[in-house]
RODO-2510 file (C-alpha; in nm, 4 decimals, decimal comma):
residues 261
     n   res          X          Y          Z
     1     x    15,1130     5,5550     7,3468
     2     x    15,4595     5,4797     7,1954
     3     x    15,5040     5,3936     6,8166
     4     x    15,5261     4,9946     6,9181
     5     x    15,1657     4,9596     7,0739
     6     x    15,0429     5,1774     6,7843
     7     x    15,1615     4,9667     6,5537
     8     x    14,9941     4,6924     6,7561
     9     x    14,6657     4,8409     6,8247
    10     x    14,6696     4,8814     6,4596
    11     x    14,6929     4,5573     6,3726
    12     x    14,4515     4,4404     6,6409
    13     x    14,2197     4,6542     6,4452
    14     x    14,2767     4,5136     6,1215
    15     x    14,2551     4,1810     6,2796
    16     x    13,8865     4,2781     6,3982
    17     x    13,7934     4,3632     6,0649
    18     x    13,9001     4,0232     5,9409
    19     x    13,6902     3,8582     6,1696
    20     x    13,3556     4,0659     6,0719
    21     x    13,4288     4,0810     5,6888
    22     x    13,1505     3,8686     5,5256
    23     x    13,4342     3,6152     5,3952
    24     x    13,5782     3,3676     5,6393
    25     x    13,9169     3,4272     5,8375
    26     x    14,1025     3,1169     5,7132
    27     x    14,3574     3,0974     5,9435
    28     x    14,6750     2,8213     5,8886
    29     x    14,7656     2,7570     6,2485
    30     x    15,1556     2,7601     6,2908
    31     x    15,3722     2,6506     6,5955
    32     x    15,7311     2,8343     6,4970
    33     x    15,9272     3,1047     6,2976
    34     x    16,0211     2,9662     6,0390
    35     x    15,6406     2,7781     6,0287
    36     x    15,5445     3,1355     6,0635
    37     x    15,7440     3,2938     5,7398
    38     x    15,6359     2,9817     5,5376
    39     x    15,2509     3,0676     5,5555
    40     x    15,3110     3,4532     5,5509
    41     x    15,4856     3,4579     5,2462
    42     x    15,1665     3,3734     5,0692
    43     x    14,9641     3,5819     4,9581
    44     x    14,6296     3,4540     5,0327
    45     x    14,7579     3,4869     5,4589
    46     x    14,5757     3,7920     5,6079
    47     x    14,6808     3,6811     5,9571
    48     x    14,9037     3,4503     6,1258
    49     x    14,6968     3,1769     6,3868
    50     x    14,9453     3,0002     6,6618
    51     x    14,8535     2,6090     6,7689
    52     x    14,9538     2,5412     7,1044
    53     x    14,9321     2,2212     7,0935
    54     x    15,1731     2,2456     6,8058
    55     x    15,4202     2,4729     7,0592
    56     x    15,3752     2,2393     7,3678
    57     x    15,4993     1,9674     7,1222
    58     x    15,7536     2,1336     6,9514
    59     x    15,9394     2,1705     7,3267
    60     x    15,8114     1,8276     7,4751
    61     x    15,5118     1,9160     7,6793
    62     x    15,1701     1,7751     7,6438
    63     x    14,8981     2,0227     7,5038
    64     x    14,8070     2,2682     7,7943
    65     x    15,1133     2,1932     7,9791
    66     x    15,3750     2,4468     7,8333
    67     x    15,5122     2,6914     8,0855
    68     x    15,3684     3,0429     8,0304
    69     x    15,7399     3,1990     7,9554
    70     x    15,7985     2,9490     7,6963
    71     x    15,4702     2,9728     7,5078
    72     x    15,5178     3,3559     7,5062
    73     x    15,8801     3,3839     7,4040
    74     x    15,7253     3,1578     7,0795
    75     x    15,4592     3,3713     7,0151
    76     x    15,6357     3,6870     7,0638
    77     x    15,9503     3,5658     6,7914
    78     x    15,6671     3,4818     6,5818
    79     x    15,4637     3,7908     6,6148
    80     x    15,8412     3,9654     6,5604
    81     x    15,9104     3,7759     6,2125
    82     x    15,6105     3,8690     6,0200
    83     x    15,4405     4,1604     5,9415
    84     x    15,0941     4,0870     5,9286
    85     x    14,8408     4,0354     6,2837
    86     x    14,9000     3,7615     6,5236
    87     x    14,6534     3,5678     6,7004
    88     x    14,7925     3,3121     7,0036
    89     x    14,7076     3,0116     7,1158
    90     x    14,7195     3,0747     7,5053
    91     x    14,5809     2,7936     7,6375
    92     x    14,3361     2,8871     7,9450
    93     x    14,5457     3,1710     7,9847
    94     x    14,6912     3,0630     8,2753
    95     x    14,6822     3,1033     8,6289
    96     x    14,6124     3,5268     8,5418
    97     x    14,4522     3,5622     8,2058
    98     x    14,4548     3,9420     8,2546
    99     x    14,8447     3,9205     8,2988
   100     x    14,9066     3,6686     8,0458
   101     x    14,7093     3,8950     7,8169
   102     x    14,9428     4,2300     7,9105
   103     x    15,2314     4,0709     7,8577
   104     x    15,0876     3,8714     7,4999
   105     x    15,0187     4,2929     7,3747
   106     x    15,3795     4,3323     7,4993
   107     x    15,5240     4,0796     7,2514
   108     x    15,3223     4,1942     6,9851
   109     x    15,0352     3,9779     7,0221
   110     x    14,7391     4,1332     6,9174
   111     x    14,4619     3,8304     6,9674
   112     x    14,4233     3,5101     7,1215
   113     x    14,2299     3,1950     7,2195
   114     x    14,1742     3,1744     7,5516
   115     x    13,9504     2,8095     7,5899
   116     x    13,7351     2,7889     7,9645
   117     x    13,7802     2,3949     8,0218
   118     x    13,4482     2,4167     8,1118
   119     x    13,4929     2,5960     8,4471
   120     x    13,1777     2,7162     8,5850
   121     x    13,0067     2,9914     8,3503
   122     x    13,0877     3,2940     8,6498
   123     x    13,4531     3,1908     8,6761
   124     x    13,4753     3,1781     8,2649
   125     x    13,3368     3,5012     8,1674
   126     x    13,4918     3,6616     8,4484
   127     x    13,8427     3,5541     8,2712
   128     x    13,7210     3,7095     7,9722
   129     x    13,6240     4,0473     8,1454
   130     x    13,9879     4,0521     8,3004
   131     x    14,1384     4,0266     7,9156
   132     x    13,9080     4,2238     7,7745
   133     x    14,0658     4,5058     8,0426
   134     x    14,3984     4,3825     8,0038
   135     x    14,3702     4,5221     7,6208
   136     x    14,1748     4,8465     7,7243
   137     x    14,4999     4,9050     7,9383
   138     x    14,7128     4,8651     7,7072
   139     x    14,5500     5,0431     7,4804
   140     x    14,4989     4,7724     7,2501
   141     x    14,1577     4,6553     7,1067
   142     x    14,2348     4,3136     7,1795
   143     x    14,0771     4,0416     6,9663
   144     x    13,9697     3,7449     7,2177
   145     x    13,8391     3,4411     7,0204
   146     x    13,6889     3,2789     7,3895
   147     x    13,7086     2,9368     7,3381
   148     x    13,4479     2,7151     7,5127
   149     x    13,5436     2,3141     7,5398
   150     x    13,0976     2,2665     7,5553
   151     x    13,1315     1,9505     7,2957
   152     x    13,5050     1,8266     7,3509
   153     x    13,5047     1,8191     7,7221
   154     x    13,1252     1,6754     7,7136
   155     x    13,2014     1,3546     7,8380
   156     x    12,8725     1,1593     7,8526
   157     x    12,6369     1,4269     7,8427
   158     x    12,3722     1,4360     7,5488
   159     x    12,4228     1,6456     7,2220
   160     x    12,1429     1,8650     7,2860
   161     x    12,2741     1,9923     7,6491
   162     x    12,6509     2,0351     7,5289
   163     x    12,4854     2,2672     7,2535
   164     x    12,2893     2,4528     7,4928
   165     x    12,6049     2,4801     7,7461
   166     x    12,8178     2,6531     7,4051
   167     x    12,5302     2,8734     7,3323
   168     x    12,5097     2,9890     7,6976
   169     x    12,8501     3,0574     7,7175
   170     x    12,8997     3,1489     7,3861
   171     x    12,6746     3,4672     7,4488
   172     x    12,7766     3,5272     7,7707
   173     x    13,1410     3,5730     7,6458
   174     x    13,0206     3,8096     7,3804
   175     x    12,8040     4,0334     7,6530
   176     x    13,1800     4,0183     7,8511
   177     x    13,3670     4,1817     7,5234
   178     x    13,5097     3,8339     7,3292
   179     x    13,5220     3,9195     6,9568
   180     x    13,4311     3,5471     6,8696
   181     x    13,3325     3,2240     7,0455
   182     x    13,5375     2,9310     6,9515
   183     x    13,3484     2,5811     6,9583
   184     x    13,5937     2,3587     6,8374
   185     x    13,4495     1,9681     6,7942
   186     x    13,3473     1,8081     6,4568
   187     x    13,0419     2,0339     6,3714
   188     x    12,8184     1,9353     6,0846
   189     x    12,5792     2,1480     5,9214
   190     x    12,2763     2,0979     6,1819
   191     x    12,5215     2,1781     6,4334
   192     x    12,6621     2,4485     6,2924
   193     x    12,3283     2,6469     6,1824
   194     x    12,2094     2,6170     6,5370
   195     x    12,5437     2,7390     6,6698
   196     x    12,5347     3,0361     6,4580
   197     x    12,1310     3,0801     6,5448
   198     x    12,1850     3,1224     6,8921
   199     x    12,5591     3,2982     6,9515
   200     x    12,5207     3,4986     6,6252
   201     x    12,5860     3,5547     6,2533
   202     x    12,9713     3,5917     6,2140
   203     x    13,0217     3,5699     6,6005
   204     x    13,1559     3,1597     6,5959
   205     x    13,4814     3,0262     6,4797
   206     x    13,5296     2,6378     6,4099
   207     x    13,8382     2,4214     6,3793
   208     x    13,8631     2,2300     6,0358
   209     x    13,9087     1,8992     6,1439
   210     x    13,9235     1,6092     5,9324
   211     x    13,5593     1,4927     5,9092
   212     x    13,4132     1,8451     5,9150
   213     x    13,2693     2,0531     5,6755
   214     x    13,4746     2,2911     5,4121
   215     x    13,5446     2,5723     5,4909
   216     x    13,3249     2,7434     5,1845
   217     x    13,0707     2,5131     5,3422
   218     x    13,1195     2,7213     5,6715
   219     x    13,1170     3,0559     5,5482
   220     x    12,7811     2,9752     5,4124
   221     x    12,6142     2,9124     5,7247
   222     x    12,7679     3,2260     5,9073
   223     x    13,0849     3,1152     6,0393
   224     x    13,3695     3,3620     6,1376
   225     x    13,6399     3,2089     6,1235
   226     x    13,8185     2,8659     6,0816
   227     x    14,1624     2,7466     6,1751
   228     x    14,3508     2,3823     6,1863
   229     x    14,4982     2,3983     6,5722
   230     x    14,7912     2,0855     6,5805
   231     x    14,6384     1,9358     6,2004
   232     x    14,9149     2,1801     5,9748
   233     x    15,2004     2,0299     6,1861
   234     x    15,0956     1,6733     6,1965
   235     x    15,0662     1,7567     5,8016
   236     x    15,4085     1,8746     5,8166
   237     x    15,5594     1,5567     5,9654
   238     x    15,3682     1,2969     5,8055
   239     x    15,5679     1,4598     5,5123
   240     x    15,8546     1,4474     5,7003
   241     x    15,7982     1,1078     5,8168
   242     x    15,7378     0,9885     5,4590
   243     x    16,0779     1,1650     5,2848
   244     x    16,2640     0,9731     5,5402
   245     x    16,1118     0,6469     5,4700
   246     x    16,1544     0,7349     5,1051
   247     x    16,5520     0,7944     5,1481
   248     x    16,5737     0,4923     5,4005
   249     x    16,4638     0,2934     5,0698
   250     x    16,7329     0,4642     4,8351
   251     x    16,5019     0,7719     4,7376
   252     x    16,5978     1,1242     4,7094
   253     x    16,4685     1,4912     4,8025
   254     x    16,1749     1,5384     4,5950
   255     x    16,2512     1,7854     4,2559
   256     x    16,0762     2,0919     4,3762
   257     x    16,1207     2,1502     4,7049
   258     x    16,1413     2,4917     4,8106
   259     x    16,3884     2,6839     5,0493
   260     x    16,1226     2,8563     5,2630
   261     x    16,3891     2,9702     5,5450
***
């Protein structure tokens, strides 16, 4: 194994531990470099979260829709400028999640989200199999947070069957090697317990939408993990948006900003 996928198998490592420490992985998703540096440089970051959403839109392309290349020459100059682990965004993980996966660990990737757009359940975990293996050959212990889309792809179905559908695939990801099971959707507390009740304690990871519950509120009921998918870059140009409007009107830069590039 050469030095570089040491380096990276340890940090997939101390990723894992992140995600089974009894605290919550609070994760800050970002969608560039210099995004990247800005969140690192604090010193409450343990681990650096990409939004693909946030990529797709940074280049143009609708959410899902970013060429593989272009996603993974992101992540990998992110995963390049910090130091610390970095989980990807990698959208279904394309038309070969194993190979998407291989080449991720070659960028220095050392986790991702992979979501299953609610493809049927043999076709899913078979996806997660293939980058489960993609890691083991590498000889990285990849850290897969499988996604499922059970409550945002739901359409009309009833509550009570899209929780069932999560739960289903939630543990059949697991059983296939995942780390995690992502269920992103506006969970509230009902939700949430019986999420964590049937995929397992510290086995689910949430997305902190407006409208959901803290994140301290999370932790409590046995969550994993949390991150903010596109929400820190819509933050990030609302305040754009709103310096702009302020100068239009004869304002200035605000006393305080800092130089974080």
């Amino acid at each position: 194994m050469s030095t570089t996928s040491e380096n990276t198998a340890e940090k997939a490592q101390t990723l894992a531990g992140l995600y089974a420490a009894p605290a919550i992985l609070r994760l800050v998703n970002v969608w560039d470099v210099v995004s990247a540096r800005a969140v690192a440089a604090l010193p409450e970051t343990t681990a650096i979260a990409t939004a693909g959403h946030s990529i797709a839109s940074s280049f143009g392309y609708p959410d899902g829709q970013i060429p593989r290349d272009l996603m993974l020459d992101m992540v990998g100059r992110i995963a390049s400028a910090v130091d610390l682990p970095v989980t990807a965004d990698l959208d279904d993980g394309y038309d070969d999640a194993g190979e998407t996966t291989r080449r991720a660990i070659g960028v220095g990737v050392v986790g991702a989200n992979v979501e299953d757009r609610i493809r049927p359940l043999a076709e899913s975990v078979a996806r997660v199999e293939a980058i489960v293996r993609a890691g083991e050959a590498e000889g990285v212990p990849f850290v897969l947070n499988a996604r499922t889309d059970a409550f945002v792809r739901a359409r009309d179905r009833a509550l009570d069957e899209s929780l069932a559908d999560a739960i289903e695939r939630g543990r059949a990801y697991l059983d296939a090697g995942a780390t995690a099971v992502f269920v992103p959707g506006i969970l509230n507390e009902d939700l949430t317990r019986a999420l964590v009740a049937g995929i397992g304690h510290g086995k689910v990871s949430v997305i902190g939408f407006p409208g959901a519950l803290t994140s301290t509120e999370y932790e409590a009921l046995g969550v994993a993990r949390i991150s903010y998918g596109p929400l820190p870059q819509r933050v990030a140009l609302t305040a754009l948006q709103d310096v702009a409007t302020s100068i239009y009107a004869g304002g200035v830069i605000p006393e305080g900003t800092r130089a974080l590039n």
